[in-house]
C-alpha positions in Angstrom: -33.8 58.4 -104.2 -36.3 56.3 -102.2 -37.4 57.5 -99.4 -39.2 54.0 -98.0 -38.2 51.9 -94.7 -38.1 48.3 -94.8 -38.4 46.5 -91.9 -36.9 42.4 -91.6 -39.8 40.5 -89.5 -39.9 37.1 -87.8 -42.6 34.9 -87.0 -43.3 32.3 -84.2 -46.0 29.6 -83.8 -47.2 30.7 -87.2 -47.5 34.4 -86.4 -45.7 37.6 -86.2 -43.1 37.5 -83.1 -44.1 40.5 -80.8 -40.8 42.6 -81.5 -41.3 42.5 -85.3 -44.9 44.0 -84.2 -43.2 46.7 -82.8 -40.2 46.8 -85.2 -42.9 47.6 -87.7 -44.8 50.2 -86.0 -41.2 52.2 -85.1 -40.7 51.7 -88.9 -44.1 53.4 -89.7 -43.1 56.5 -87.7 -40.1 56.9 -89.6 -41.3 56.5 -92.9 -44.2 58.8 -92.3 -41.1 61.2 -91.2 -38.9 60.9 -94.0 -41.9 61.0 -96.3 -41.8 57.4 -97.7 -43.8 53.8 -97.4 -43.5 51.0 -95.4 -42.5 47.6 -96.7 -41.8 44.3 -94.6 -39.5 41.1 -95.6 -39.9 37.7 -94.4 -38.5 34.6 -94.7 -39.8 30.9 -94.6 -43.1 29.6 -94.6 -47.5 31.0 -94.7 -47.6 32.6 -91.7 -51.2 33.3 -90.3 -52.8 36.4 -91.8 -49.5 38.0 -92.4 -50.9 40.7 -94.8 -53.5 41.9 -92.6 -50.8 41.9 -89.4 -48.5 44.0 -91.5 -51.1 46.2 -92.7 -52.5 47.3 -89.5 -49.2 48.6 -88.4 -49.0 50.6 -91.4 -47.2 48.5 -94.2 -48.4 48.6 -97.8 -46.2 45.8 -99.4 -44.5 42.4 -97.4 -41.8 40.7 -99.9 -41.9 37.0 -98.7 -39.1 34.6 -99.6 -42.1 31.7 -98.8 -39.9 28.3 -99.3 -40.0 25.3 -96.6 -36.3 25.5 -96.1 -36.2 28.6 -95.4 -38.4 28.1 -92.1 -34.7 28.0 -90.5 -32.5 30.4 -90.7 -29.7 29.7 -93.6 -27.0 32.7 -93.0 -25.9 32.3 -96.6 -29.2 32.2 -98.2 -30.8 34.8 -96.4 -27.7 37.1 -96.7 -27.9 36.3 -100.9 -32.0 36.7 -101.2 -32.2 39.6 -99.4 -28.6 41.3 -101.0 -30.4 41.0 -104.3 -33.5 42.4 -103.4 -32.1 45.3 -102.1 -30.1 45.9 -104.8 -32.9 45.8 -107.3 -35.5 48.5 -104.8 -32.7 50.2 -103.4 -34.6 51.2 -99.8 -33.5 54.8 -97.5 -33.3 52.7 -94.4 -33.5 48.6 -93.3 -34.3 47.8 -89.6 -34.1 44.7 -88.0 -35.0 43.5 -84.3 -31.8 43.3 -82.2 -32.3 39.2 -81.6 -30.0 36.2 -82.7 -31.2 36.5 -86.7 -30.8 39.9 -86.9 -27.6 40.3 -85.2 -26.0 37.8 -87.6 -27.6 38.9 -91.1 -27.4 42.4 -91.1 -23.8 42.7 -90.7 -23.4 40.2 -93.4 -25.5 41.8 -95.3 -23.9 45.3 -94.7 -20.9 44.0 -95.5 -21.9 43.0 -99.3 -24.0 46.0 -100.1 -21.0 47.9 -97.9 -23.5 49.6 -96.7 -23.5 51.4 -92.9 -24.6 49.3 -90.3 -25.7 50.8 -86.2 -26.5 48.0 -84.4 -28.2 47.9 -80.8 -29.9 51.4 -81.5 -32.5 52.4 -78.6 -33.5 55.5 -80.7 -33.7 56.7 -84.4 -34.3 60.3 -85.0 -35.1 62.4 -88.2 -33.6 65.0 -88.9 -31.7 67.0 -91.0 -30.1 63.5 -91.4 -31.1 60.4 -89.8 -29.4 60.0 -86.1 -29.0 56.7 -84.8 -28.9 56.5 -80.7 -27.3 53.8 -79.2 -25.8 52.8 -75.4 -21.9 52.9 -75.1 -19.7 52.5 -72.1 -22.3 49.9 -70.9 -25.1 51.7 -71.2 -23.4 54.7 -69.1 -23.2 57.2 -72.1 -25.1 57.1 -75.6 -23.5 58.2 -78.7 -24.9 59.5 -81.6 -24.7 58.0 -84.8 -25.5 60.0 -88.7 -25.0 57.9 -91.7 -23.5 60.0 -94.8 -23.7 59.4 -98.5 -26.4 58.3 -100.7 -26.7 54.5 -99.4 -29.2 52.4 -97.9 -28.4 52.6 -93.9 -29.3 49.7 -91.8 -29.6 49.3 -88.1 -30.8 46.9 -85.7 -33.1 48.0 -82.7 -32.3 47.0 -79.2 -35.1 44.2 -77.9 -35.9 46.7 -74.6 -37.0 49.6 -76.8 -39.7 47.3 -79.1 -42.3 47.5 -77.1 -46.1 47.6 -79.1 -48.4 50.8 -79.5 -52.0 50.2 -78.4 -53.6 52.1 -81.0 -53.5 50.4 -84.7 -54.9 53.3 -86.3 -53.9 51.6 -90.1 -56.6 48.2 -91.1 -55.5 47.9 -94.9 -54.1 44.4 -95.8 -50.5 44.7 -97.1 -50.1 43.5 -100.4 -48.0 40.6 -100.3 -45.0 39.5 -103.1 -44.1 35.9 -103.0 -40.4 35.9 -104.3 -39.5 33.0 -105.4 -36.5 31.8 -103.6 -34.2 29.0 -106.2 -31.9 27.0 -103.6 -30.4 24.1 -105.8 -27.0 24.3 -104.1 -26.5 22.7 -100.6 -26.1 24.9 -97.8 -22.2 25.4 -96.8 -23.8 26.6 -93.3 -26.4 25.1 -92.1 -28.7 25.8 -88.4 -29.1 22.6 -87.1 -31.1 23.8 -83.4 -31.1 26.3 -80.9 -30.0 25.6 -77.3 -31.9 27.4 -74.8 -29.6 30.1 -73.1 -28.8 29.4 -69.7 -31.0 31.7 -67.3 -28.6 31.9 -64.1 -26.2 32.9 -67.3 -28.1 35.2 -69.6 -27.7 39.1 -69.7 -30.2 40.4 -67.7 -31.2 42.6 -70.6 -31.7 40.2 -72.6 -33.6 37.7 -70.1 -37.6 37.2 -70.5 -38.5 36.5 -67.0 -36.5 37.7 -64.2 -36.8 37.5 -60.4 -35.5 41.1 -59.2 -33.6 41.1 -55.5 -33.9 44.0 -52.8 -32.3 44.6 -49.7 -36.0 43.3 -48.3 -34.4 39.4 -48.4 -32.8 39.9 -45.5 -29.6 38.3 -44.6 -27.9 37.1 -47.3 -28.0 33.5 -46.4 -31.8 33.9 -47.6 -30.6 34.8 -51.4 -30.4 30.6 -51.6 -34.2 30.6 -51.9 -34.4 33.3 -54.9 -31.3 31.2 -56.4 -34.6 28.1 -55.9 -37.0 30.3 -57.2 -35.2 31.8 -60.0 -34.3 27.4 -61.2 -37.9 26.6 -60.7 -39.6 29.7 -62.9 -36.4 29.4 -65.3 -35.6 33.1 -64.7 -32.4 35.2 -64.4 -31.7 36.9 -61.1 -31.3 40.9 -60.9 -30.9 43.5 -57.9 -30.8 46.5 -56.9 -28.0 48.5 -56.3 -28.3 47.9 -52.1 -28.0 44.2 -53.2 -24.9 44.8 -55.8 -23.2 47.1 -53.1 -23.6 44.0 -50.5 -21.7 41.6 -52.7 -24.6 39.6 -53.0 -24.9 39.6 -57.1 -21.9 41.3 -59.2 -22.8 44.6 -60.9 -23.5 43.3 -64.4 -26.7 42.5 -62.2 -27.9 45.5 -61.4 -30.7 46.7 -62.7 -31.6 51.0 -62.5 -30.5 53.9 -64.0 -27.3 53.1 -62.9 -27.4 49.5 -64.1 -28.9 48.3 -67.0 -32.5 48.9 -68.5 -34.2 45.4 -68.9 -37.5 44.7 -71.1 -38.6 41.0 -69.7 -42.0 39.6 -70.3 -42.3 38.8 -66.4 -40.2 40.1 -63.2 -41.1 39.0 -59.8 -39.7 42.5 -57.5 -38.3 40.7 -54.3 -37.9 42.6 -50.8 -37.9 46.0 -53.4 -38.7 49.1 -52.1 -39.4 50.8 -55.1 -36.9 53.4 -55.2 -36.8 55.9 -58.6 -33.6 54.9 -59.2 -34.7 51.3 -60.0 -38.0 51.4 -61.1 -36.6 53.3 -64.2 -34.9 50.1 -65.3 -37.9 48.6 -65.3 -40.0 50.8 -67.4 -40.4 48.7 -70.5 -41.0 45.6 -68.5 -43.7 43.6 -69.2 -45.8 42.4 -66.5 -44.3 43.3 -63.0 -45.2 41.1 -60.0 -44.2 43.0 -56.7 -43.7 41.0 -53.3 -43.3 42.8 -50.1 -44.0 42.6 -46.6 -44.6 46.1 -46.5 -48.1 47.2 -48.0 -46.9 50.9 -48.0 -43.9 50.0 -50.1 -43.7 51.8 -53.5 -42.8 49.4 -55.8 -46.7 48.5 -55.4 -47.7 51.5 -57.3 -45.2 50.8 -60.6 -46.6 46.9 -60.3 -49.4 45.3 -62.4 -49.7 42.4 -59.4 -49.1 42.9 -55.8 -48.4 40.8 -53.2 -48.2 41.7 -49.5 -46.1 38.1 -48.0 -43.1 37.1 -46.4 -40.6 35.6 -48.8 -39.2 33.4 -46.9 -42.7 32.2 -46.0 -43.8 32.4 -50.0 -41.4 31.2 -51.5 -41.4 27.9 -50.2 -45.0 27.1 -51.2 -44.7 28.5 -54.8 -41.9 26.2 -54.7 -43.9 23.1 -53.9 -46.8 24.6 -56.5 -44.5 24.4 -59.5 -43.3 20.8 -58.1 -46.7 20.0 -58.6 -47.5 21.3 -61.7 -44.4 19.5 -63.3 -45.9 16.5 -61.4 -49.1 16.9 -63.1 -47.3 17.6 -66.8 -45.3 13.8 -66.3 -48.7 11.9 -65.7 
């Protein structure tokens, strides 16, 4: 039986989307583990030096369903094209990123090949079998999941966990398949947009910029000006667990090793101290802007950016800076 991993990609503005990057270099470890190749699969249209972006994170072959109409996601073609294919090279193991596409086609998929399907996995381990980690209980507990039987096992990786190596040690191109993709039928469901998800809604965890709350606000008649903040940057509000305990934000807030883990490309650390318990949540973050009146605080030592201001005084004036900007956007 094959021993390969296949890993489904995604592309934005015409490359490949950041979590696929990482997606594939997870997939490269595993493979080199079980003792089997790498292979990508991609839907829609060219997408800029594709083979050479695959091949330096270790694939050998991309199978690309290149077709116009298939630059949008099409649940029932996608579920079809990619059913057949793996039917026909019969892969050990298909990951996918954790985001909207994957989260809707691999269960549809797993469902046709009745294949078993661990979703939201924040580790994958080799061993005597393959074990899937994943968070349960709200992230409280992690359960362990092995796969029996002679199948192809699929699993989607949680967005917080793909984060890219540095080192691209692989500089081969992939070679690349065009599959030919025949669509004569009309779509019975068809993607018409995407609606931008709410940021003072979103899941933290799930949230790409965030403006993170410490007891450093002060009274909590100041929060209204992160509440401004977070509307002007478009960011979701977290806090620590001083701020959760306070009844200022609800607990599906918090953010720490007892709250949840969050992976966003920016967070702004508010009136933070810095405390162990939190910066752990924040390990996978991207880059991490701290603000504090106190220059011996901490948090200024897990931060990429530091800032040593008043909020209250701050705030305001990066306020009237992003008035401006949108100001200078209109004319």
């Amino acid at each position: 039986m094959s021993r390969d991993v296949w890993v489904l990609l995604e592309a934005e503005n015409n490359k490949i989307k950041t979590s696929s990057a990482a997606l594939m270099d997870e997939g490269k470890r595993l493979s080199s583990e079980l003792g089997g190749e790498l292979y990508g699969v991609m839907f829609g249209l060219a997408v800029e030096r594709v083979e050479e972006s695959v091949g330096r994170h270790g694939g050998k072959h991309l199978y690309f369903f290149r077709q116009e109409s298939l630059d949008r996601y099409l649940p029932n073609f996608y579920e079809r094209l990619l059913t057949e294919l793996l039917l026909k090279e019969k892969p050990y193991l298909l990951l996918a990123a954790a985001s909207s596409l994957g989260s809707d086609l691999m269960p549809r998929v797993a469902a046709k090949l009745k294949s078993p399907l661990v979703t939201n996995c924040v580790e994958i381990l080799v061993k005597e079998d393959v074990e899937f980690i994943k968070p349960v209980q709200n992230g409280r507990l992690h359960a362990t999941v092995v796969c029996k039987g002679t199948g192809i096992r699929m699993a989607t990786l949680h967005l917080k966990v793909l984060t890219v190596s540095e080192a691209k040690k692989e500089t081969a191109a992939a070679q690349v398949e065009e599959i030919e993709a025949v669509i004569e039928e009309e779509a019975p469901i068809r993607v018409t947009g995407f609606l931008k998800a709410d940021h003072r809604t979103i899941d933290i965890g799930e949230a790409e910029v965030i403006v993170a709350v410490g007891r450093g606000i002060g009274p909590s008649e100041n929060f209204r000006k992160i509440e401004q903040l977070s509307d002007g940057i478009q960011a979701a509000i977290g806090g620590t667990r001083p701020v959760i305990d306070a009844g200022i934000l609800p607990f599906e807030r918090q953010i720490g090793q007892t709250g949840k883990m969050v992976s966003p490309k920016l967070i702004l650390l508010c009136g933070i101290s810095g405390a162990m318990e939190f910066t752990k949540g924040i390990e996978n973050a991207g880059t991490k802007v701290a603000i504090n009146i106190d220059r011996q605080a901490p948090v200024f030592k897990s931060a990429d950016f530091g800032m040593i201001a008043d909020l209250n005084t701050l705030i305001p004036k990066i306020l009237v800076r992003i008035d401006e900007k949108r100001k200078d956007k209109k004319s």
